[in-house]
C-alpha positions in Angstrom: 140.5 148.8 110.7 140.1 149.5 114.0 137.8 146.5 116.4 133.7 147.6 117.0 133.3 148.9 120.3 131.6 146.2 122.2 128.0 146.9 124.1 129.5 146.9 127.3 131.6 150.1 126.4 128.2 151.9 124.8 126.3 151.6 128.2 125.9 154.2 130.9 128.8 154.6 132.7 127.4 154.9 135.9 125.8 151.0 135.2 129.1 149.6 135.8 130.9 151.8 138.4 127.7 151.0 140.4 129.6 148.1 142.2 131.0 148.9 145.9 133.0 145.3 145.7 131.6 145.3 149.1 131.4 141.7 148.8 127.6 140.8 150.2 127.0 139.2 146.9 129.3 136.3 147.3 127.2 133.8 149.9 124.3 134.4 147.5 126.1 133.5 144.3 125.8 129.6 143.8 128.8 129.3 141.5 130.7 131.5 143.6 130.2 129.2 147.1 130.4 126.0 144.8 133.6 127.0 143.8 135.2 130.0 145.8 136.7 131.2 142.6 136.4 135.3 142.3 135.8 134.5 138.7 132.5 133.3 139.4 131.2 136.0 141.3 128.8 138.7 140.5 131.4 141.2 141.5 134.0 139.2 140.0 132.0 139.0 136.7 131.7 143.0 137.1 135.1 144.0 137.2 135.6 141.5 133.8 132.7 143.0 132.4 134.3 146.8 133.2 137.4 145.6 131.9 135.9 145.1 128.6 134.4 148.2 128.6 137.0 150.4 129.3 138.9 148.3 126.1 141.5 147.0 128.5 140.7 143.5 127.8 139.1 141.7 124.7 136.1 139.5 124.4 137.9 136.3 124.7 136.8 132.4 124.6 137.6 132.7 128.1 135.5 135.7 129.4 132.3 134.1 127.0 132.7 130.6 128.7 132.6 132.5 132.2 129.5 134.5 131.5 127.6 131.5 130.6 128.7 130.5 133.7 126.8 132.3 135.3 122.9 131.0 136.1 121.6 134.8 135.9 119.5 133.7 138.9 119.6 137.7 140.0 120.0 136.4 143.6 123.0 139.1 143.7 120.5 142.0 143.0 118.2 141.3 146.1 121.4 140.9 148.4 123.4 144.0 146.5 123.1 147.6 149.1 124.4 149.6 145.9 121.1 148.4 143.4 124.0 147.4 140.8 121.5 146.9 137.3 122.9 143.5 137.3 120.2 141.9 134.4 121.7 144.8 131.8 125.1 143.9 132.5 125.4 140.1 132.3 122.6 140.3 129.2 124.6 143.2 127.9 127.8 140.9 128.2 125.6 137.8 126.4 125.2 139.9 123.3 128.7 140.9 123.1 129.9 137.3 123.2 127.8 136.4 120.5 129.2 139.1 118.5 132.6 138.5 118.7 131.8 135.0 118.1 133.9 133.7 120.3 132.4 130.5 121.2 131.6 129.6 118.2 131.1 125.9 117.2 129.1 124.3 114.2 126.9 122.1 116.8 126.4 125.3 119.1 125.6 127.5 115.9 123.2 124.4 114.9 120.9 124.3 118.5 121.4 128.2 119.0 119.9 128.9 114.9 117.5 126.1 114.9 116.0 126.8 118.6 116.5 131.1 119.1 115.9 131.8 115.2 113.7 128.9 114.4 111.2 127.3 116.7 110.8 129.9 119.1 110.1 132.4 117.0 107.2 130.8 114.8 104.6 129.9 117.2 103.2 127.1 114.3 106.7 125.1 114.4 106.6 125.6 117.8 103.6 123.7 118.6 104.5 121.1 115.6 107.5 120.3 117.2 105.4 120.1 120.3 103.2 117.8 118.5 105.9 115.6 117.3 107.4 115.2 120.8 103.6 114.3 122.3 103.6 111.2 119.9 106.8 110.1 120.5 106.2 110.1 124.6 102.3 108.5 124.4 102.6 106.8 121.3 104.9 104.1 123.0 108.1 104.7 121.4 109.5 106.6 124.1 108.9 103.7 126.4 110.1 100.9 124.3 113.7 103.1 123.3 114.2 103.3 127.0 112.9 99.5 127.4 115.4 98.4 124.3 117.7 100.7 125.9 118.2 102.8 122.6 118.5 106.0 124.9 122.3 104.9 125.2 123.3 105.2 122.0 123.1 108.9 122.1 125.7 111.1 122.3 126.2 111.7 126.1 125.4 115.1 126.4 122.2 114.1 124.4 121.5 111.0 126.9 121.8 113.6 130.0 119.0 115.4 128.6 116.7 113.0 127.3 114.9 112.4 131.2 114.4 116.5 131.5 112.3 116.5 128.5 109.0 117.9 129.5 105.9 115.9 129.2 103.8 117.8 126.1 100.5 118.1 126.8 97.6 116.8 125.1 96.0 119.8 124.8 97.7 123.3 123.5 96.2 126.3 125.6 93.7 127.7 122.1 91.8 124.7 122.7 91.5 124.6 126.5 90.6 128.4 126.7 88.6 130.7 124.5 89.8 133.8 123.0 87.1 135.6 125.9 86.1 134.2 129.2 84.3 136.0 131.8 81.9 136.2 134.8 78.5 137.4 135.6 80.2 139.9 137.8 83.1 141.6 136.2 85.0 144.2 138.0 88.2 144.1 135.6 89.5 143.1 132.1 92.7 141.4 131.3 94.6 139.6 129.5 96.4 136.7 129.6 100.1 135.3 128.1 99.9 131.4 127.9 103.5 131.7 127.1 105.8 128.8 125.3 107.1 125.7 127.9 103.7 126.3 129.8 101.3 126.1 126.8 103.2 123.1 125.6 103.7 121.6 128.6 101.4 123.1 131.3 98.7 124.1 129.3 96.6 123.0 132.8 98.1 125.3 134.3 97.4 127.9 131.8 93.2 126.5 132.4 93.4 126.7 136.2 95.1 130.4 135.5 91.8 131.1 133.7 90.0 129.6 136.0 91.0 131.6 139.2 91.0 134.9 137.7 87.2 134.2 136.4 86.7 133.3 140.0 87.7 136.5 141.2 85.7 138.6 138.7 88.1 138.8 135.5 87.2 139.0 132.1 90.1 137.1 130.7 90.7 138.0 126.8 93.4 135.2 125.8 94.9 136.0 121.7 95.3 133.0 119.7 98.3 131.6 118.8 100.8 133.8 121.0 104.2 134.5 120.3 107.4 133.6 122.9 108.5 136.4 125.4 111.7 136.4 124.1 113.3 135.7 127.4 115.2 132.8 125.7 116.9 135.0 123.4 117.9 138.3 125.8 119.3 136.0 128.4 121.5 134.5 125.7 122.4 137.4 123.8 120.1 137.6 121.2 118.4 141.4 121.9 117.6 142.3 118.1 114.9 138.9 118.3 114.1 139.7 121.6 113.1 143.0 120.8 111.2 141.4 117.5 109.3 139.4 119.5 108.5 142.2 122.1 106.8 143.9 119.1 105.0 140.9 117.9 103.6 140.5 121.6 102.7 143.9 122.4 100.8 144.3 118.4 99.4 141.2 119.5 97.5 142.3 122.3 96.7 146.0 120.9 94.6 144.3 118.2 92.7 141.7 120.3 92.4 144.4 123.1 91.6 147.3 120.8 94.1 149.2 123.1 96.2 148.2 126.2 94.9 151.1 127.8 91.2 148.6 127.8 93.1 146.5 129.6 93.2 146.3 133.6 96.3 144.2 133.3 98.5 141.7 131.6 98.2 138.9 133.4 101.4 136.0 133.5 101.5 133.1 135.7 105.6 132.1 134.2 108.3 133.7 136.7 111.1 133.8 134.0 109.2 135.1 131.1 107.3 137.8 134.0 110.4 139.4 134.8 111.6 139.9 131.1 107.9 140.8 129.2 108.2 144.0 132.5 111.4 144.7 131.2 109.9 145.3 127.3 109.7 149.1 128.6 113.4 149.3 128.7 114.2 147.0 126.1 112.5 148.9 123.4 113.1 152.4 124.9 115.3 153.6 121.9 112.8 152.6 119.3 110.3 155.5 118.2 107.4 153.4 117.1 107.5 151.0 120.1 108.8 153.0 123.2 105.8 155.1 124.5 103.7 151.6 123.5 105.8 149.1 125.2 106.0 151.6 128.6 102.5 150.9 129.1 103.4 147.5 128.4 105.8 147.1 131.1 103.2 149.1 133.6 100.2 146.7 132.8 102.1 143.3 133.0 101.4 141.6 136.6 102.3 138.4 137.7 99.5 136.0 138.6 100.3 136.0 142.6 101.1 140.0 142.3 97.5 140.6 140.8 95.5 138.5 143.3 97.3 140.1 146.4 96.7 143.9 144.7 93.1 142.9 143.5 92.3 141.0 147.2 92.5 137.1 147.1 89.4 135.4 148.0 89.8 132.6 150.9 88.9 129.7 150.2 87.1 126.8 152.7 87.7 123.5 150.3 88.1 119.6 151.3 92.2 120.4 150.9 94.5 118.4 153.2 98.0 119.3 152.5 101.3 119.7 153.5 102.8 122.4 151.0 105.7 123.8 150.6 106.9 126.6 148.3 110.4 126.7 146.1 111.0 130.6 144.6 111.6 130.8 140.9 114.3 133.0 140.7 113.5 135.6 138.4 110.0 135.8 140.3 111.9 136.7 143.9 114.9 138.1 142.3 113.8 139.5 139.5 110.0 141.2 140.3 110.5 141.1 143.8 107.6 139.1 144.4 107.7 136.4 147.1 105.0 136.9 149.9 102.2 136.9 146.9 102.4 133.7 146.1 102.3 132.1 150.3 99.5 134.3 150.3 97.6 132.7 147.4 98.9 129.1 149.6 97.7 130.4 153.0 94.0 131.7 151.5 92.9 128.0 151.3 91.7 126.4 154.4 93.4 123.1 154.9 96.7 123.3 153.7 99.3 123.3 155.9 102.3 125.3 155.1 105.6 124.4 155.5 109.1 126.8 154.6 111.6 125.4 152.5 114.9 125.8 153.9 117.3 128.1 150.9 113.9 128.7 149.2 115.3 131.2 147.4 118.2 129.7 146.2 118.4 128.4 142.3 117.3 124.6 141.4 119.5 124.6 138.7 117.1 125.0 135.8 118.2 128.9 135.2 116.6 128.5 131.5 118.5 126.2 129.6 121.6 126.1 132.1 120.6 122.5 133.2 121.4 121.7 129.3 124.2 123.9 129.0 126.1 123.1 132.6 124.5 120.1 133.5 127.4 119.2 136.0 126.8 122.5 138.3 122.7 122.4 137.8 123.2 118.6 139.1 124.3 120.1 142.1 122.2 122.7 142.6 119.0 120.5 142.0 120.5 117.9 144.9 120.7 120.7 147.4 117.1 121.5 146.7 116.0 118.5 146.5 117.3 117.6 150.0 115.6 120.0 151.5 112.4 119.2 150.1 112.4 115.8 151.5 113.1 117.2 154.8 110.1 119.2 154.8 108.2 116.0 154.3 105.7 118.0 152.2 103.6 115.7 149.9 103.4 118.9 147.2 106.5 121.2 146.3 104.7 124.5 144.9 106.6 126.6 142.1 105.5 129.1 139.9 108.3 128.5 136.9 107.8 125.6 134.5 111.6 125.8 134.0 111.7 124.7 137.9 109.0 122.6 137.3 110.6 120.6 134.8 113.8 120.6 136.7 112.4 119.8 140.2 110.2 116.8 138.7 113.2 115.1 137.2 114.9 115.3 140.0 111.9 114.1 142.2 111.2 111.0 139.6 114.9 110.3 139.9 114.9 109.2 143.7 111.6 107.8 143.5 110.2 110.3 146.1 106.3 110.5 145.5 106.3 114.3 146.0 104.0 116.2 143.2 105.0 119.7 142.0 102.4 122.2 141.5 101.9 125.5 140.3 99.9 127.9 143.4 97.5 128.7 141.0 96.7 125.1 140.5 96.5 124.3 143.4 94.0 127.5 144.5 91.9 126.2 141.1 91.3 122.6 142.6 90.5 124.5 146.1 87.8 126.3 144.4 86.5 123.8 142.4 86.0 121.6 145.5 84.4 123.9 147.6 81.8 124.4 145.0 81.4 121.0 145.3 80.9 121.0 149.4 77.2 119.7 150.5 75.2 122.7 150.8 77.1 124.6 148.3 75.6 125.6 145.0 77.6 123.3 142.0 79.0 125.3 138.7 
């Protein structure tokens, strides 16, 4: 019986030939200049990935280890001359490695099943889980295990992790926003994602989101109880629940909306989960019922940044003293190409002085759940950044990611540097909710 031909060998040709090795790639690829190993580049990568595909190699423990070696950061796409489709390859790769099953472990099965198949695709065990973890961090008992010093009797992989977990919210995003919020003056109608990390985590966020697009004359239709993007699962391999949840999402938003054509937009304010809900056009190109749908999909989806620039940011004169700098998620800069969007949402408010971040661009580390899966290379990514944000001497590191978010605050916490991180959009909310409150001003 002869073996199933892998992914990689059913794609268009011309995907992988695309690579010039012309080698402009290399000072962009973090695991490559870490470690100078062709291996870890993206061309390196590519010619292992060609190899598969033209069945003169096998899927091996080796080539799976290597792939997930990779932060999928994208910074390869914005330096690559050739426009190599980069994203379909290394996701493409992701799904053949979980196919062959060649790293397969019962713990990794366990955490792959219980998080991919499990919690992230049942919004209701989601947010229960969320619940769960909210009592354990205010309740006390998070304080007195550290205090007791219970924390070390974890396994070590499990101890690493325990400071990047995310402080859950009080308040999930259905009970901070209503299903419809607008304006006296509405001049468009959108929706809004409150996606997974950020509604359990950032739900503020998700408010001040609201909050600015009201400002600026959106009616904001927000559907209950919202399913994940599904990035989690196509950056690890898992496309048939990727595409399941690109369905969910996109039925979702046809009943609250009535169509997406009522729709002005589709409005994220995530960078990782952006790039992959404008990718649902391609991902479910090959399914009848879903392809025409989710191509409007992909054409209505703007980041939150993106939006405000195309729909004209309003400038802002607020009481806000700050020195700001910005750190890029990557899959926002890399992946939509959007990076002068979001200084411009900075630079509308009066006050703020903005400052650049040297290697803004480059990866913190987070990369999705790379800080739990390579925690010795994100380590090292997150110090670089973090050195540069001190230099700045900023008192508030903007990011639009709560992957970064997470990351970046961990990292801040950990040297005791009294640096907040902020999403832009937060930070524009706050302006606008203190100039309202000028003397002389009418109060809302």
């Amino acid at each position: 019986m002869s073996a199933p031909v892998p992914f990689l060998a059913q794609l268009d040709y011309s995907v992988l030939q695309q690579c010039m090795h012309c080698g402009l790639c290399l000072p962009t690829c973090p695991t490559y200049v870490y470690t100078n190993l062709e291996r870890h580049s993206p061309r390196g990568r590519i010619s292992l990935m060609r190899a598969i595909a033209d069945r003169e190699m096998d899927i091996t423990k080796l080539f799976g280890e290597e792939m997930y070696f990779c932060l999928g950061c994208l910074a390869c796409t914005t330096a690559c001359p050739a426009g190599v489709n980069y994203p379909e390859l290394f996701e493409t790769a992701r799904a053949d490695i979980e196919k062959s099953r060649v790293l397969t472990k019962p713990k990794r099965n366990f955490v792959r099943w219980f998080l991919l198949d499990f919690v992230f695709t049942r919004p209701t065990v989601l947010r229960a889980l969320g619940k769960l973890i909210y009592f354990f961090q205010f309740s006390g008992l998070q304080t007195f295990a550290r205090r007791i010093r219970l924390v070390g009797l974890l396994p070590k992989d499990l101890r690493d992790l325990e400071p990047l977990t995310p402080a859950i919210a009080s308040r999930f995003s259905d009970t901070l926003i209503r299903r419809v919020e607008t304006t006296g003056h509405r001049r468009f109608r959108v929706g809004f994602l409150t996606g997974c990390v950020q509604d359990l985590a950032f739900s503020d966020v998700n408010r001040d989101t609201v909050d600015v697009l009201i400002a600026h004359d959106c009616e904001v239709l927000t559907p209950r109880r919202q399913y994940c993007c599904g990035s989690l699962h196509g950056h690890n391999g898992e496309v048939e629940l990727a595409k399941k949840l690109a369905r969910k999402n996109i039925e979702m938003f046809e009943a609250a909306a009535g169509s997406l054509d009522k729709l002005d937009a589709i409005i994220t304010n995530a960078g990782g989960c952006g790039s992959h809900l404008k990718n649902y056009g391609h991902l479910l190109a090959a399914d009848s019922d879903f392809a025409a749908r989710a191509k409007v999909w992909s054409e209505k989806v703007k980041d939150i940044h993106e939006w405000l620039a195309q729909i004209g940011v309003k400038k802002i004169t607020a009481d806000c003293q700050e020195r700001v700098t910005y750190h890029e998620s990557c899959h926002l800069c890399h992946g939509q190409r959007i990076s002068s969007q979001p200084r411009k949402v900075l630079q509308s408010i009066s006050g703020i002085e903005m400052v650049e971040l040297k290697e803004a661009q480059w990866c913190c580390g987070s990369a999705g759940i790379y800080n739990i899966t390579q925690p010795e290379m994100s380590r090292r990514l997150l110090e670089r950044k973090l050195d540069h944000i001190r230099d700045t001497k900023a008192s508030i590191v903007a990011s639009a990611n709560p992957g970064c978010a997470i990351q970046l605050q961990s990292g801040l916490k950990r040297r005791g540097y009294q640096i907040q991180v902020k999403h832009p959009v937060s930070i524009l909310a706050q302006a606008i909710r203190n100039q309202r409150q000028l003397p002389g001003r009418k109060k809302s």
